[in-house]
C-alpha positions in Angstrom: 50.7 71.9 106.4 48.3 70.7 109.0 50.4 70.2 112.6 47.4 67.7 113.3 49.2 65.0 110.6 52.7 65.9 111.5 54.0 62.6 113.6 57.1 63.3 115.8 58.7 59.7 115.4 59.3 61.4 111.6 60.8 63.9 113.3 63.0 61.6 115.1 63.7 59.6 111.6 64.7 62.4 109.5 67.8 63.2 112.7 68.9 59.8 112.9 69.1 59.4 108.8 70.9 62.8 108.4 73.0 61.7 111.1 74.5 58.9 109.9 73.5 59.1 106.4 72.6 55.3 106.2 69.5 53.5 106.1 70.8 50.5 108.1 72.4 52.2 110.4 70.2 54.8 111.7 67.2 51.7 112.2 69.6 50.2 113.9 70.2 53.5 116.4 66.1 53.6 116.7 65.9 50.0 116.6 63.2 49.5 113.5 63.2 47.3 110.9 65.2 49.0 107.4 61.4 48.7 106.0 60.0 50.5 108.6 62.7 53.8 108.5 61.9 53.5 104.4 58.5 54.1 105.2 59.1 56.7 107.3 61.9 58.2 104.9 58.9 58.3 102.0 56.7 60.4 104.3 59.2 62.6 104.9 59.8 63.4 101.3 56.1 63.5 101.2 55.6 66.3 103.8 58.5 68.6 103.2 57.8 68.1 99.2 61.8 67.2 99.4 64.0 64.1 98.4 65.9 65.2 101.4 68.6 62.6 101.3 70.3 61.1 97.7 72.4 58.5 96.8 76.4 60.4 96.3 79.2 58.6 96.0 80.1 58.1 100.1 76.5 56.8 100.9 73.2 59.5 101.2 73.6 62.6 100.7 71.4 65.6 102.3 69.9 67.9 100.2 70.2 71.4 100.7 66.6 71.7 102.3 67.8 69.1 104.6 70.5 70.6 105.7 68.7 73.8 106.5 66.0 72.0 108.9 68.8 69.9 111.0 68.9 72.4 113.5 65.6 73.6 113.7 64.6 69.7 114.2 67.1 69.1 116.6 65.7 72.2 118.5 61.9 70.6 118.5 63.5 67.5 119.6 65.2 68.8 122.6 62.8 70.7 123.9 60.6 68.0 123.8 63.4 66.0 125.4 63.1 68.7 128.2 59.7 69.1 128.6 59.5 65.0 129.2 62.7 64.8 131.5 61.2 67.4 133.8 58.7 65.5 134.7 60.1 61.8 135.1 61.9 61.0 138.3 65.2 60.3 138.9 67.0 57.9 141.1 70.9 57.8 140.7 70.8 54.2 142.6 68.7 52.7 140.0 69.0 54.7 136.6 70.7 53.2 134.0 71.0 56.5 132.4 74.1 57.3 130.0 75.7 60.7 129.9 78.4 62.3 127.6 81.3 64.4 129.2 84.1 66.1 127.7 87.2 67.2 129.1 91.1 68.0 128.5 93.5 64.9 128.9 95.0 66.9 132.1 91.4 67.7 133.7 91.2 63.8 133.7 94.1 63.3 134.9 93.0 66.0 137.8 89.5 65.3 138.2 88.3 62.0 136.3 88.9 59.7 138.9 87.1 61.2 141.6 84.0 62.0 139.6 84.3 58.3 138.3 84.8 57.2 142.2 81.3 58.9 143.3 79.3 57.6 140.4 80.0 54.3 141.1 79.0 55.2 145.1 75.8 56.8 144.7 75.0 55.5 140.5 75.8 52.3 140.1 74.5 51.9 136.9 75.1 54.4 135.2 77.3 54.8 132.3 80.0 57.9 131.3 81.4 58.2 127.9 84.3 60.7 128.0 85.8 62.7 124.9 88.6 65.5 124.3 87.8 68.0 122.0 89.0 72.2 121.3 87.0 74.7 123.1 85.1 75.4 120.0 84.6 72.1 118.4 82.8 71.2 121.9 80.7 74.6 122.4 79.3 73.0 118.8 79.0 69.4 120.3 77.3 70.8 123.0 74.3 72.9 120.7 74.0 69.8 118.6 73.5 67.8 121.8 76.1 65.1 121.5 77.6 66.4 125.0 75.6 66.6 127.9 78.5 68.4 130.2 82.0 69.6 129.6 84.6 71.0 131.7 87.4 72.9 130.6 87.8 77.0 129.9 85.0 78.2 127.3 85.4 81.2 126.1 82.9 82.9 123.8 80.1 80.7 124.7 77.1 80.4 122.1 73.7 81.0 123.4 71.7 79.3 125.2 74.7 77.3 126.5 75.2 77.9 130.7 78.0 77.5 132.6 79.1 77.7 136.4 82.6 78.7 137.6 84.1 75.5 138.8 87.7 77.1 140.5 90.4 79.1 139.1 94.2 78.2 138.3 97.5 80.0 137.7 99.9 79.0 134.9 103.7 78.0 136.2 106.4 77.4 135.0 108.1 73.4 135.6 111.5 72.5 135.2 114.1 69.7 136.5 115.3 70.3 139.7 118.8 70.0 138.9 118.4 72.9 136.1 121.5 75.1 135.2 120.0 78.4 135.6 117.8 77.5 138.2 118.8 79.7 141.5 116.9 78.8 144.6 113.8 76.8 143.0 113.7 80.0 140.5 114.5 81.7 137.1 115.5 84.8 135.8 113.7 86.9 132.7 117.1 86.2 131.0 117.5 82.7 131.7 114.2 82.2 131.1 114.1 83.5 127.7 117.3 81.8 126.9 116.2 78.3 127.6 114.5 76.2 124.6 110.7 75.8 125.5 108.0 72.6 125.5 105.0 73.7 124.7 101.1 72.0 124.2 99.4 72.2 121.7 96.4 72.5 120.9 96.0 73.6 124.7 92.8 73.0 125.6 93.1 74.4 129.5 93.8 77.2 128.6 92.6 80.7 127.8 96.0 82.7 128.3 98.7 82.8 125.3 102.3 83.2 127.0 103.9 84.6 123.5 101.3 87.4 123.4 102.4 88.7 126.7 105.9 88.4 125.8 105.1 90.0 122.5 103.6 93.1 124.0 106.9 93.4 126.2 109.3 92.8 123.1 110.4 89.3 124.5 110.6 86.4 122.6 110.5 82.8 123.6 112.1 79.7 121.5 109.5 76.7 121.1 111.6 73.6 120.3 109.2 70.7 121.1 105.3 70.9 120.5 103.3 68.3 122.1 99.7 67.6 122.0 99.6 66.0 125.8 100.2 67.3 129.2 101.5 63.8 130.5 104.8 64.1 127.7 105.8 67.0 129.4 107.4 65.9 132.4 109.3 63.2 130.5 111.0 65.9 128.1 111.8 68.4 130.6 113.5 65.9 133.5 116.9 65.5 132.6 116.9 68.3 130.3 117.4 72.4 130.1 113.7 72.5 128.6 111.2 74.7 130.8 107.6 74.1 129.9 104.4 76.1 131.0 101.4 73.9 133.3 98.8 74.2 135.1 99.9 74.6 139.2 97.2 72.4 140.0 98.7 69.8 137.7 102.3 70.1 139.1 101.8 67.5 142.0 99.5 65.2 139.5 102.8 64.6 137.3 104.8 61.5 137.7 107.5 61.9 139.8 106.7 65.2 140.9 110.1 65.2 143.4 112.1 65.8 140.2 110.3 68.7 139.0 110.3 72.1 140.3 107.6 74.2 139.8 108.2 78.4 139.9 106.5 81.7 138.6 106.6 82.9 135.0 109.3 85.6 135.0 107.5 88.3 133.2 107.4 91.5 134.8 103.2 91.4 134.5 100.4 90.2 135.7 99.5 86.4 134.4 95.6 86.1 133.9 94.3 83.0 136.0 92.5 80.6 134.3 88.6 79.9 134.8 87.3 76.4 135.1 83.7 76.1 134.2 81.2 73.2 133.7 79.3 73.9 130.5 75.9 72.7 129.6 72.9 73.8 127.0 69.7 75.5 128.6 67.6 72.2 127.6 69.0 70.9 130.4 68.1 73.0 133.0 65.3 71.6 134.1 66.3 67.8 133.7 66.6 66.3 137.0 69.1 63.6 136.0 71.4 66.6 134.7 71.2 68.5 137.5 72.5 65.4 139.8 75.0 65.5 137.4 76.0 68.9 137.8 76.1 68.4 141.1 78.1 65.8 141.7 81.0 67.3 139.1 81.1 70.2 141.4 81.4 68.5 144.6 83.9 66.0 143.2 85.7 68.6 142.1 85.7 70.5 145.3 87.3 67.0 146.8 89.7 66.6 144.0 90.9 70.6 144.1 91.2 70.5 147.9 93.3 67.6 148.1 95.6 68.9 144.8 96.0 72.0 146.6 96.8 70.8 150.0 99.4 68.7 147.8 101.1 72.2 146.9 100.3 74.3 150.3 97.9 76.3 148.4 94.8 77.0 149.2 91.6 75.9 148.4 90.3 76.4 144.5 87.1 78.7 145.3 83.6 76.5 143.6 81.2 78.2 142.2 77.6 77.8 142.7 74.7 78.1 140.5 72.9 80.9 142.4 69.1 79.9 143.5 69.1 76.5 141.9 70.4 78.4 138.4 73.3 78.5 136.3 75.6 81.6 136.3 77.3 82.8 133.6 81.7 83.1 133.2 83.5 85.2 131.2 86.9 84.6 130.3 89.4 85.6 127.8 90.0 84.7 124.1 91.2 80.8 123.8 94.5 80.5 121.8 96.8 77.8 120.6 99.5 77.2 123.3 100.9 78.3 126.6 
């Protein structure tokens, strides 16, 4: 094939067709005519000798060789993406720029609103879109460029993805003040064990799984009431004997916090803290839009963490930086199903 005839706008065709598998819909998302993206889907079959996408019985179909060159595409794209970005200047008070974030319902409960706050001060127009997702369905999100920036705990990282330490946390445990076998603001191993458990699941804060510690020490812990948000919890354990498992930074976030106490997990070891990254792919590096938005995260983060620890007379989550204008890499343990 002679690079000289390839065109990168078929480039750009053939992601938006596999993406949504739909002629009308993918012209729409470049904004051509249907006629245009049919010419453009005739070359393609031309140059890769390929139908590439067939009628099925949900809409078109990729074939096989489609499939294969998705994210090789995708790659060419970004990188182009990168190479263009680097070199267009960027002014928060007048881009209209979009960006994709994801993050757990509690880290918007904890952070959302201050980020939101100073984008609307320095960025006026620009737009946020934000999106919950497990740590590994968003690592994936994150290759495939539908996410510009997540924050959360990300372990295993894929490559080419970066990522700064944000601040750490400790787990605690929360109960209602007025709890049977609470003795000042505290629990025993025994009552703790004893009392029927709330648990969140899937957790997506959080890289340390409670019922293998207690595994490995022969303890057991009884589950009764599984819930896939962080704000349920306080409702099911005020009023109740239940005992649930948060984040400390969380505990004075939660509505009516005065009725909840929050205390140490009685296990006789060491609970891992928790590290809080920001996560982006290496495409990115360079883009001077991302890196405003890296920025700000951190430092709205820094406000948001100072102010939720001064709420608890605990000091001050440590930020990390991305050394010499760079990204540094975190490592952090396994990701499991619930704390």
């Amino acid at each position: 094939m002679n690079l000289k005839s390839v065109d990168l706008n078929l480039l750009v065709a053939f992601d938006a067709l596999v993406t949504e598998r739909n002629v009308t819909r993918a012209a729409d998302r470049l904004g051509m005519t249907q006629s245009a993206l049919s010419h453009a889907l005739r070359r393609l079959r031309t140059m890769f000798a390929d139908p590439l996408l067939t009628r099925g019985p949900h809409g078109m179909e990729p074939t096989d060789l489609a499939l294969e060159l998705v994210q090789p595409i995708r790659g060419v794209l970004s990188e182009v993406h990168s190479i263009m970005t680097t070199r267009v200047a960027f002014d928060p008070a007048t881009t209209t720029r979009a960006f994709n974030l994801s993050m757990s319902d509690a880290m918007s409960i904890e952070v959302l609103p201050e980020i939101v706050r100073r984008i609307r001060d320095s960025a006026p127009k620009v737009d946020i879109v934000v999106t919950t997702a497990g740590p590994r369905s968003t690592c994936a999100r994150i290759v495939d460029d539908e996410i510009d920036l997540a924050v959360g705990v990300f372990p295993d990282q894929p490559r080419d993805v970066r990522s700064c330490e944000l601040y750490r946390d400790t787990l605690v445990c929360v109960a209602d003040r007025r709890h049977p076998r609470l003795r000042r603001g505290r629990m025993d191993e025994a009552s703790y064990l004893a009392c029927p458990h709330v648990t969140v699941a899937p957790n997506l804060d959080s890289g340390v799984q409670i019922d293998d510690i207690l595994a490995a020490l022969g303890l057991e812990r009884r589950v009764m009431a599984t819930v896939s948000h962080y704000i349920a919890v306080p409702g099911l354990v005020r009023g109740t004997d239940l005992v649930a498992h948060t984040r400390r930074g969380l505990v004075g976030l939660l509505r009516d916090p005065a009725d909840l106490v929050a205390f140490p997990i009685p296990v006789p070891v060491r609970v891992p803290e928790l590290s809080f990254v920001q996560m982006w792919h290496r495409r990115h590096d360079r883009d001077p839009g991302h890196r405003w938005l890296r920025d700000l995260v951190r430092s709205a983060i820094v406000g948001a963490g100072g102010a939720a620890a001064a709420a608890r007379g605990g000091p001050t989550a440590s930020v990390g930086q991305e050394a010499g204008g760079g990204p540094s890499r975190v490592t952090a343990r396994p990701a499991r199903r619930r704390v």
